[in-house]
C-alpha positions in Angstrom: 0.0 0.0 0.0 0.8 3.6 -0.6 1.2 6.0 2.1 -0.2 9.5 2.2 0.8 12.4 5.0 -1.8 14.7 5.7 -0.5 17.7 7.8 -2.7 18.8 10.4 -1.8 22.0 10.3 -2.2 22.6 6.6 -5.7 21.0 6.1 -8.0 22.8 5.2 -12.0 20.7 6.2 -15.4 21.2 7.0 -16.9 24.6 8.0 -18.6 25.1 11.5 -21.4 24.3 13.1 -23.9 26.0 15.0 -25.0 24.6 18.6 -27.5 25.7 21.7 -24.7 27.1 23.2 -22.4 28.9 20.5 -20.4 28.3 17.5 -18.3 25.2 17.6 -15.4 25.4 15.2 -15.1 22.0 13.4 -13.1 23.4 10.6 -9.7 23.2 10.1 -7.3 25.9 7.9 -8.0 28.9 6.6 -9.6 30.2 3.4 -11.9 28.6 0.7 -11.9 24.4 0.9 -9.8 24.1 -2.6 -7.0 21.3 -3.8 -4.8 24.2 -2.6 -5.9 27.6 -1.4 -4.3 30.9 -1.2 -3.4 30.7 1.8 -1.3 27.8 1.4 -3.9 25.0 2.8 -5.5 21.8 0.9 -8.2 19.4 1.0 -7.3 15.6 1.4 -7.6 15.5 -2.4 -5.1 18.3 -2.6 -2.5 16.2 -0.7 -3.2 13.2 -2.7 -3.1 14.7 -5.7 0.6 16.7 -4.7 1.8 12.6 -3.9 1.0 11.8 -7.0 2.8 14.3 -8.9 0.4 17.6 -9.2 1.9 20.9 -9.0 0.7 24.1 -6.8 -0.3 25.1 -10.2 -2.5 22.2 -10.8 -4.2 22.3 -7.5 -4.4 26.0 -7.2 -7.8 27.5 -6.8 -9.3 23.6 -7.8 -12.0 23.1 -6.1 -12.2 19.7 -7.2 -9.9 17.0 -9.7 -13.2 16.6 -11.3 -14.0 20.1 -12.4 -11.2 23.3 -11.7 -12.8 26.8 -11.7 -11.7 30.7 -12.1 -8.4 31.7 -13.1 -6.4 28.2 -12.7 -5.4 25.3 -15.1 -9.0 25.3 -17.9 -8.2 21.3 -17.8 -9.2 18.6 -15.7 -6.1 17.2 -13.4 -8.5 13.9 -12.4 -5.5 11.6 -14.6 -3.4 12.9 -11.4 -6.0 11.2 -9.8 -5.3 7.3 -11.7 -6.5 4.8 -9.4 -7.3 1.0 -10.2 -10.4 -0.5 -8.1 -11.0 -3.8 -7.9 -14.1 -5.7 -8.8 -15.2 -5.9 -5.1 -15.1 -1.8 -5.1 -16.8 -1.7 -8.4 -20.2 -3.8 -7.2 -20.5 -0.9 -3.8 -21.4 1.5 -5.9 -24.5 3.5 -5.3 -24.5 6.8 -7.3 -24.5 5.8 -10.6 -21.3 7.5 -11.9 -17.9 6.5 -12.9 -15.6 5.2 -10.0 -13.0 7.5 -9.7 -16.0 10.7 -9.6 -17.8 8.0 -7.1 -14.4 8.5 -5.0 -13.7 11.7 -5.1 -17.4 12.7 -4.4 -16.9 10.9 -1.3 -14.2 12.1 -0.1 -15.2 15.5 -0.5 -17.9 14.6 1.3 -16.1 13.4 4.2 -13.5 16.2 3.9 -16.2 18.8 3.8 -18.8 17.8 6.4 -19.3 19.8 9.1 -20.9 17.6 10.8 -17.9 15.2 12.1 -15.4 15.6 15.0 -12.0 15.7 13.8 -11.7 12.2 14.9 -14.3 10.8 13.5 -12.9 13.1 10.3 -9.5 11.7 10.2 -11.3 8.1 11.1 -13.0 8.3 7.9 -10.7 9.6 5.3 -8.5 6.1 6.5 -11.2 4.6 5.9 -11.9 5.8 2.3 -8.3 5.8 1.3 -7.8 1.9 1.8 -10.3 1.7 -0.8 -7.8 2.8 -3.1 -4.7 0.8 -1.4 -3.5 4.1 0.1 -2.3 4.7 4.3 -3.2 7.9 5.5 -1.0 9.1 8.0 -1.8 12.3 10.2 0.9 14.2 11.3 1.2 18.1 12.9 -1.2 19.5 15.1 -4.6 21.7 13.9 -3.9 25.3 14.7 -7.2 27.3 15.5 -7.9 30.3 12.9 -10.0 33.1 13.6 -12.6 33.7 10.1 
């Protein structure tokens, strides 16, 4: 298996969620959820897609491998993204698109929702990423970030 290192303190997640007694900051980072931001953080797509060979100018501004926006690359970097599933992984799916967009869908999702602890976060991008034979390894620590 592949590993991947995902630096705490350069992921950029979910947004926050509001509760009966205040705000409770679930996100992570600073700036927009992109590949790569401007302010220097990424998605756990961004740091996959840097292992496998993307550039800061690939990921710039992405918000997705599936479908890059604004004034970054016009082209889709998803062959970054080349991933072989196995027949096991084909039969799960539910969505009714190709397996790679099925993926990355989900781990948007995952990446995005504000709904989880960052435990349960980090517990679930594992998760997702031995679907595609790749370890995901958390290092750093999450720095807070006033919006």
């Amino acid at each position: 298996m592949e590993k991947l290192i995902i630096d705490r303190s350069k992921w950029r997640t979910g947004g926050s969620v509001s509760t009966c007694t205040g705000i409770t900051q679930l996100q992570s980072g600073k700036g927009n959820t992109r590949l790569l931001n401007h302010e220097g953080f990424m998605c756990c797509l961004g740091f996959e897609g840097a292992r496998r060979g993307a550039t800061s100018r690939d990921l710039l501004g992405c918000p997705t491998p599936l479908a890059p926006l604004g004034p970054g690359p016009t082209y889709i970097i998803a062959d970054v993204f080349k991933i072989t599933f196995d027949e096991e992984m084909r039969k799960g799916w539910e969505y009714g698109h190709g397996e790679l967009q099925d993926w990355i869908l989900k781990a948007i999702k995952i990446n995005d929702d504000d709904s989880l602890s960052r435990e349960c976060r980090e517990y679930n991008v594992v998760e997702h990423f031995k679907r595609i034979d790749v370890v995901v390894e958390f290092t750093g620590e999450y720095v807070e970030y006033n919006a």
